[in-house]
C-alpha positions in Angstrom: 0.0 0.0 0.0 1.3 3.4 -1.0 2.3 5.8 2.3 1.5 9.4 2.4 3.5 11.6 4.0 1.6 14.6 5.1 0.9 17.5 7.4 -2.1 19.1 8.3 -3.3 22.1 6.0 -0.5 21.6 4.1 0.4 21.3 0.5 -0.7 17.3 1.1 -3.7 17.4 1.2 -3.8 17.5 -2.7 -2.5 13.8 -2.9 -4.9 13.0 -0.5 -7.2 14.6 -2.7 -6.3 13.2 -5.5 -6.1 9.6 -4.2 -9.4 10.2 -2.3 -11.0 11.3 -6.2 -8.9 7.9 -8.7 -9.9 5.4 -5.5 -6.8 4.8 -4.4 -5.8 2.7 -0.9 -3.1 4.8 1.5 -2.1 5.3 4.7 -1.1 8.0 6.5 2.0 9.0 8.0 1.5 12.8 9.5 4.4 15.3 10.6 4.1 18.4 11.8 4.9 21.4 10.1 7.7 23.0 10.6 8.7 20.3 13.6 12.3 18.8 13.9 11.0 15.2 12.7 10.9 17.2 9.2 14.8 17.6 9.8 15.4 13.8 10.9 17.9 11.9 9.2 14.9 9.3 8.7 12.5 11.7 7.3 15.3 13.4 5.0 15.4 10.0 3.5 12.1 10.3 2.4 12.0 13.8 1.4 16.0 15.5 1.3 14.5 19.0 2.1 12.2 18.2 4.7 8.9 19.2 3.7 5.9 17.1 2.3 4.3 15.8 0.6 6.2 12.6 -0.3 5.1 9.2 -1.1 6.4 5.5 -0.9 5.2 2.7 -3.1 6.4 -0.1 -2.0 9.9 1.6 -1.9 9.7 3.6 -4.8 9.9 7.3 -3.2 8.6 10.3 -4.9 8.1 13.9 -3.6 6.9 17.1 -5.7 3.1 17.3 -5.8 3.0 17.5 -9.5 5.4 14.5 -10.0 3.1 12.9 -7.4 -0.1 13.4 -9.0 1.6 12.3 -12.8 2.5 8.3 -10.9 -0.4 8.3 -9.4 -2.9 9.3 -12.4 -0.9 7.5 -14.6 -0.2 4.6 -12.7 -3.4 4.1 -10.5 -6.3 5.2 -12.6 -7.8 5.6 -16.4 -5.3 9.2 -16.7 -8.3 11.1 -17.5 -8.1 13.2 -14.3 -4.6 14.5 -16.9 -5.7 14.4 -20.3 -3.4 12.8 -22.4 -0.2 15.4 -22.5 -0.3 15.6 -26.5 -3.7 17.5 -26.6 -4.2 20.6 -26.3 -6.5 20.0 -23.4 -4.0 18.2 -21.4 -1.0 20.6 -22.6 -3.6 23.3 -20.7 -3.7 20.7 -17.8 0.1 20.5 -17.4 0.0 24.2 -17.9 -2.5 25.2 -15.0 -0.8 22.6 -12.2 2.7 24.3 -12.8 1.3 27.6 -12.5 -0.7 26.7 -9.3 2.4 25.7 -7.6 5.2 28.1 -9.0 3.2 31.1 -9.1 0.0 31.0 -6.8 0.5 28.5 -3.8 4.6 30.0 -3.6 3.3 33.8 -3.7 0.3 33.0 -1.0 2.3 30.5 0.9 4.6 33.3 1.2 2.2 35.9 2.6 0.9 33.5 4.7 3.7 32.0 6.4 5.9 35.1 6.5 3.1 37.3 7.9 1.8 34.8 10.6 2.8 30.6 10.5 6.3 30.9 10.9 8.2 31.8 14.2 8.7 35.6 14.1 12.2 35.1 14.2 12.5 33.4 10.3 10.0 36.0 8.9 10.8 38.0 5.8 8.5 41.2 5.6 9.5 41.6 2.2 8.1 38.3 0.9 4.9 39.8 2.2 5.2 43.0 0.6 6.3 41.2 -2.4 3.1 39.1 -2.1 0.7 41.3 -1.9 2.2 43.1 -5.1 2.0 39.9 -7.0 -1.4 38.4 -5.7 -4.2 40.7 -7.6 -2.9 39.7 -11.1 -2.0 36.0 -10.2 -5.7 35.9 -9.2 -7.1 37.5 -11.9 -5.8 35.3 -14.5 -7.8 32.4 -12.5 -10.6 34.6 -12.4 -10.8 35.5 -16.4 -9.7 32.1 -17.5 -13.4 30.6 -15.1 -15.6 33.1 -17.2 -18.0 31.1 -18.4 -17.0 27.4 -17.4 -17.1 25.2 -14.0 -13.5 23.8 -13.9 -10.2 25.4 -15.2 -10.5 22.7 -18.0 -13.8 23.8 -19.5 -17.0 21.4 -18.1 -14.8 18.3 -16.6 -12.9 18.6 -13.6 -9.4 17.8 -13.5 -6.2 17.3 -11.4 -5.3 20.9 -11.9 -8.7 21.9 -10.3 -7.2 20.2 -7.2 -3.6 21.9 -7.3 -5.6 25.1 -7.9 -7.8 24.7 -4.8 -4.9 24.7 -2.2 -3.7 28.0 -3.7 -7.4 29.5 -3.8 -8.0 28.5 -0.5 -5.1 30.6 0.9 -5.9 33.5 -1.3 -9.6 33.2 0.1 -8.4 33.1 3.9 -6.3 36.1 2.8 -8.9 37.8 1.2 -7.6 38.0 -1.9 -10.8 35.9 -2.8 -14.0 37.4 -2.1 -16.7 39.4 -3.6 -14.9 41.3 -6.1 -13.4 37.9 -7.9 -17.1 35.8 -7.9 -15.1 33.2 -10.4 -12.6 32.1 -8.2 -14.8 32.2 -5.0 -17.7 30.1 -6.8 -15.5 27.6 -8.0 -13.6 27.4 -4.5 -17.4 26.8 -2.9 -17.9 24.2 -5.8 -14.6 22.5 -5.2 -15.2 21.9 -1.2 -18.5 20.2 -2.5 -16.9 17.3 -3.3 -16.8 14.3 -1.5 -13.4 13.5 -1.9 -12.0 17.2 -1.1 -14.0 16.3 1.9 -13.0 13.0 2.8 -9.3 14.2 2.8 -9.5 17.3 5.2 -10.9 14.6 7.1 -7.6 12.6 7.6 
């Protein structure tokens, strides 16, 4: 059975997610954030920087959420959750979960963790400044690109719906996602819907 390494709230919850949406058996092994278990030689092992999330199939380890969700979509269901990468639609796919994690999740991680989650001594205040400069045009790209359509695919939702979400959900709890962006806060309320979003922040 595949192992899950995860913390609560944190970027993991997307394999979770994802896992929770193709089917797929886990189990759970939890760290805290920001603890020093993540700095353990043991842990290191498993992921060399000491972060999560990270999985272990049967001795195969693998960390990066998008590397993640590739194995496990491609390995563990029918791949539609990624359309096949020679489309257009699944070019858009690979597009849209890079862009979640390198721009959106990094810039409201940022804000978030440099403003508040992390010990006051290791703050930057000019990630957050930085942040904040960045975060109105990062979220109105999501916005204008949900005109019209449920999911960031068109009508069928996808794996980058779910990388999408974490980001959202930050940008949301930092009000970057309210009234004036109705998309992006729509499509957040529609994405907590589901079952498995709701199974996983159940873990």
């Amino acid at each position: 059975m595949i192992t899950v390494y995860h913390s609560s709230l944190s970027r993991s919850v997307r394999v979770l997610w994802l896992a929770e949406e193709i089917g797929l058996a886990y189990q759970l092994k939890t760290v805290e954030m920001f603890s020093a278990e993540m700095q353990h030689p043991e842990f290191l092992a498993v992921h060399p920087q000491g972060k999560v999330p990270a999985i272990d199939d049967d001795g195969f380890i693998l960390w990066e959420t998008a590397a993640i969700f590739d194995y496990l979509v491609t390995k563990y269901s029918d791949g539609s959750l990624i359309p096949s990468r020679d489309t257009e639609l699944g070019a858009k796919a690979v597009q849209w979960i890079h862009f979640s994690e390198g721009s959106l999740a990094v810039t409201m991680g940022e804000i978030a963790a440099h403003s508040a989650y992390l010990p006051a001594s290791r703050r930057i205040p000019a990630l957050v400044e930085r942040g904040h400069e960045l975060a109105p045009q990062i979220i109105n790209i999501v916005e204008q690109s949900l005109s019209g359509q449920p999911f960031i695919l068109g009508k069928d939702f996808s794996a980058a719906d779910i990388m999408l979400a974490f980001g959202l959900n930050i940008a949301r709890h930092l009000n970057f996602v309210n009234q004036s962006t109705p998309n992006c806060l729509a499509y957040c309320q529609r994405l907590e819907q589901r079952a498995a979003y709701q199974r996983a922040c159940d873990k």
